[in-house]
Structure formats: structure tokens, C-alpha cells
KOLBA-153118 format. One record per residue (C-alpha): residue in one letter; z, x, y. Coordinates in pm, whole numbers, plus 50000, padded with zeros to 5 digits. Example, Ala and Ser with C-alpha at 12.3 -4.5 7.8 and 13.67 -1.06 7.14 Angstrom:
<rs>
[A,[50780,51230,49550]],
[S,[50714,51367,49894]],
</rs>
This chain:
<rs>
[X,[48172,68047,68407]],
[X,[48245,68084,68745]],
[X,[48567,67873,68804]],
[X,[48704,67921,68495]],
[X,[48650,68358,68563]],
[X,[48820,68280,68945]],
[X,[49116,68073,68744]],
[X,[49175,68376,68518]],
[X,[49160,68634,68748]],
[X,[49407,68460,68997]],
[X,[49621,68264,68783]],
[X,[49948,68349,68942]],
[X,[49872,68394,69253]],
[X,[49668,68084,69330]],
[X,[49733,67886,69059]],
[X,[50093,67926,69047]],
[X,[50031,67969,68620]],
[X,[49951,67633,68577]],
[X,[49694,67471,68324]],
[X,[49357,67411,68525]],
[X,[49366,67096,68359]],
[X,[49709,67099,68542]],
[X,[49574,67188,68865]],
[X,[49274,66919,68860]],
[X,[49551,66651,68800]],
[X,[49736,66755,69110]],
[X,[49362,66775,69302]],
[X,[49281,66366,69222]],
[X,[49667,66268,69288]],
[X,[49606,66424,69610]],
[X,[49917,66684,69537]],
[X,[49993,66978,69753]],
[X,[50294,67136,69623]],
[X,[50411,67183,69280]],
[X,[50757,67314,69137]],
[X,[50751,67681,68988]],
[X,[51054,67797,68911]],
[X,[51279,67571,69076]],
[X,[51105,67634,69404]],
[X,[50849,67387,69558]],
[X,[50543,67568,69650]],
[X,[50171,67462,69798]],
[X,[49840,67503,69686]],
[X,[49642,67732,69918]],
[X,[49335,67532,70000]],
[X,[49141,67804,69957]],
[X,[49216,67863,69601]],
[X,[49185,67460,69515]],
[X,[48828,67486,69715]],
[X,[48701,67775,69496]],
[X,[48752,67502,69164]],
[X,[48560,67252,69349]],
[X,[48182,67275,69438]],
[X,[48246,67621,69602]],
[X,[47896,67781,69576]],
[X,[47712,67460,69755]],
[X,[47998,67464,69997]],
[X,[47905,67820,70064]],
[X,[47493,67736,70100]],
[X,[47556,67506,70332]],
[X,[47411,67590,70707]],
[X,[47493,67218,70841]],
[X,[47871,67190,70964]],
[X,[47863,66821,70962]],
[X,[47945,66754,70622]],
[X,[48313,66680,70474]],
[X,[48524,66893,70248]],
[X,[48451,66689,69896]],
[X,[48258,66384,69970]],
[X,[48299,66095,69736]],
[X,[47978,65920,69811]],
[X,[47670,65989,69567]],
[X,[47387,65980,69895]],
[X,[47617,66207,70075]],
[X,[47635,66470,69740]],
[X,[47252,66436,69707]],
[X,[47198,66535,70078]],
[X,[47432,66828,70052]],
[X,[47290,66998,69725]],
[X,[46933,66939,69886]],
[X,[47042,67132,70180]],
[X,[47199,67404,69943]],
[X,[46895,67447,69696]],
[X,[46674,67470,70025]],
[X,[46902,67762,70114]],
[X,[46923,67908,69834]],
[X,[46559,67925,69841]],
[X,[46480,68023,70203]],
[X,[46733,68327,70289]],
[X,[46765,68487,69953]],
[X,[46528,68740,69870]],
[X,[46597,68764,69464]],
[X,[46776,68500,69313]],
[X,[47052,68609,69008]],
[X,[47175,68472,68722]],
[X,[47535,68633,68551]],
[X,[47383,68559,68227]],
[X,[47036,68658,68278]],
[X,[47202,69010,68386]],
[X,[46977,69278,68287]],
[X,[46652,69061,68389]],
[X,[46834,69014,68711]],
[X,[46890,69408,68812]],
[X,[46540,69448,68686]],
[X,[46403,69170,68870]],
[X,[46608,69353,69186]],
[X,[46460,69655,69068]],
[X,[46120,69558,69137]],
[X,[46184,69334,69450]],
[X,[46394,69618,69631]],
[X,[46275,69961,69450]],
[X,[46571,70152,69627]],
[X,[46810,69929,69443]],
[X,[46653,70026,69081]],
[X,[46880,70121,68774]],
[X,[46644,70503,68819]],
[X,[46491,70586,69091]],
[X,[46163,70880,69067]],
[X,[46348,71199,69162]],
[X,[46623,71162,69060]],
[X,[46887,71209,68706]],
[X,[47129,70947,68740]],
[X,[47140,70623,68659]],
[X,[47363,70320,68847]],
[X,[47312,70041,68609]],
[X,[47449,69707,68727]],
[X,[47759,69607,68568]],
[X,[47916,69302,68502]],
[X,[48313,69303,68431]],
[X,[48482,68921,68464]],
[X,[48801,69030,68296]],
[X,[49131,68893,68404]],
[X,[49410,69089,68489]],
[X,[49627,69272,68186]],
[X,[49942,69144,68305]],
[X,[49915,68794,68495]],
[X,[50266,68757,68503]],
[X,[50286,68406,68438]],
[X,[50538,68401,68100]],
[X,[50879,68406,68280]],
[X,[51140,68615,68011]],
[X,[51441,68536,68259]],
[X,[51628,68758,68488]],
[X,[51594,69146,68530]],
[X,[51323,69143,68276]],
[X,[50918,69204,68347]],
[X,[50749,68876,68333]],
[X,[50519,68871,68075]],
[X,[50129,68804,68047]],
[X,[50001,68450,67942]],
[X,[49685,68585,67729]],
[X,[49417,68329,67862]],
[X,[49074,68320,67659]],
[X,[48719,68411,67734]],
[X,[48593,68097,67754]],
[X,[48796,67711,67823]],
[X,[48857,67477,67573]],
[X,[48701,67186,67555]],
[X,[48917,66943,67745]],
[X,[48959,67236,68022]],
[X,[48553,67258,68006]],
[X,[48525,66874,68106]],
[X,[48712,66888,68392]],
[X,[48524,67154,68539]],
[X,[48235,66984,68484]],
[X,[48379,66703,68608]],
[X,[48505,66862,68930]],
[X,[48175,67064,68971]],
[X,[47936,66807,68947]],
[X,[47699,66953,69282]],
[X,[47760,67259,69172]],
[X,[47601,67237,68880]],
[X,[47289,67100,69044]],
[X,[47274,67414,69223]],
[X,[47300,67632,68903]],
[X,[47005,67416,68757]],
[X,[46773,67463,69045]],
[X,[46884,67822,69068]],
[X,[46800,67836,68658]],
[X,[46440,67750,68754]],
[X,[46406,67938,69079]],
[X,[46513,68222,68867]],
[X,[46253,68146,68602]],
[X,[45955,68141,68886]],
[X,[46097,68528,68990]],
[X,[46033,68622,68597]],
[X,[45714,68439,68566]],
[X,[45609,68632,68927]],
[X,[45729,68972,68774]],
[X,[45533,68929,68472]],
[X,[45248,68851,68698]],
[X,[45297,69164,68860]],
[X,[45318,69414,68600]],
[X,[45009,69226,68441]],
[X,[44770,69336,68784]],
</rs>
């Protein structure tokens, strides 16, 4: 959910409106510009790094290890080190789909962070908005008109779906070890309310 929610939300700007299957092709060609609109234009590292393992990258502590490592001992090492921090400098542990357990789960963990606090009327219920922009820009209608928006769905099709996966493969390591870290919080805050 996560790369394909960054890929809508900065479609033009990073991603120059080009399929992410698109965009993976130019990644494994090793491709750093692309033509948009008669005009040769580069990929912003940044933006390719966020399709590519992007939440290990950001766990990691060590500064020794390369950008996207090919090797499966080197992968291994570097989702090890990333589920270890994951698990030793976060306090609560989220998951976007798990939502309401999450703020609750906050709620508990860090009482000033609750949906209601004792005292007071108002609530601050967590939200959770991954909606891409309402004009993208990315249909071109030609000169001295608006460009138009390329309506891009929910979710990726299949094809798009497999090369996330693909591209994504520590990441989703992570996720799983974060699914059952996340499951141990519930299991502790049913524990709790139980005493």
C-alpha cells in the first residue's frame, strides 16, 4: 500500500506520469532520464528510492550497507538489522490497516495521545486519508489548455502489484515481522485490560 499510495500522490512530479510498471523497467535497465514531452528529464533518486525497500532503508542504524544490494546474505543481514530496530526504539508499533487498534493501542501506551482524554469534550480521532491529488496533471490536452487528471485507482492491478512485490522484496519482510510485533502489542493490551 505504501508505494503504490507514494506513486499516486506524486505521479507528476516524481514520476514524470509514467506507468510504475514503466518506472521499474527504467530502475533494472539502469535508466536515469526519460523523455516527457519532448524534453529529456531524470529521475530524482529520491523518488526511485521511495519504490524500492524504503522503510528498511529508513531502519537502518549501520551506514555500511549499499543502496539496493543484489546479494541474498547481504538482504538477510539488512532486514535483521531493521526488524531489530524496529523493535528496540519504537515504543508502539502501527499498522495502516489495523488503524483503529493502532490509535487505541497508542491510546493506552501514551494516555495523553488518546482519541478522549478525562476532562475534557473533544475528541481528535486519528485519521487516515491516502488520497491522491484531484488534478495530477499528467493527461497533456495540448497548448494553452489545463492539463488534465489521469484518474489512477485505489488499489494496482495485478501486473503493477507484482512488480512491487518484486521490487520490495525486504520490505516486505519488515511488514511481516512488524504484522507480528503488532500482534504481541494486542495480545499485551488484552492482557492489560484483563488485570
Amino acid at each position: 500500500e505504501r508505494v503504490w499510495s507514494m506513486y499516486r500522490f506524486q505521479t507528476r512530479i516524481c514520476y514524470k506520469c509514467m506507468k510504475l510498471t514503466d518506472i521499474y523497467d527504467t530502475i533494472d535497465n539502469n535508466i536515469t532520464y526519460v523523455t516527457v514531452r519532448n524534453h529529456s528529464q531524470r529521475f530524482d533518486d529520491l523518488c526511485l528510492d521511495q519504490l524500492r525497500n524504503h522503510e528498511v532503508a529508513n531502519l537502518l542504524t549501520s551506514t555500511h550497507w549499499p543502496d539496493h544490494p543484489e546479494d541474498e546474505e547481504t538482504q538477510q543481514a539488512m532486514v535483521a538489522e531493521a526488524i531489530q530496530n524496529m523493535k528496540e526504539y519504537f515504543t508502539v508499533i502501527g499498522l495502516t490497516e489495523e488503524l483503529t487498534a493502532t490509535a487505541q493501542i497508542i491510546g493506552k501506551v501514551m494516555p495523553w495521545m488518546n482519541e478522549t482524554l478525562e476532562g475534557f469534550d473533544d475528541a481528535c480521532p486519528l485519521p487516515h486519508d491516502n488520497s491522491s491529488p484531484t488534478n495530477n496533471r499528467c493527461i497533456y490536452t495540448g497548448r494553452g489548455k489545463p492539463d488534465e487528471h489521469w484518474d489512477l485507482p485505489k488499489h494496482p492491478d495485478e501486473e503493477t502489484r507484482q512488480a512491487i512485490l518484486k521490487h520490495n522484496t525486504m520490505d516486505m519482510q519488515l511488514y511481516e515481522a512488524a504484522v507480528a510485533y503488532f500482534e504481541l502489542q494486542k495480545r499485551a493490551m488484552e492482557w492489560g485490560t484483563e488485570q
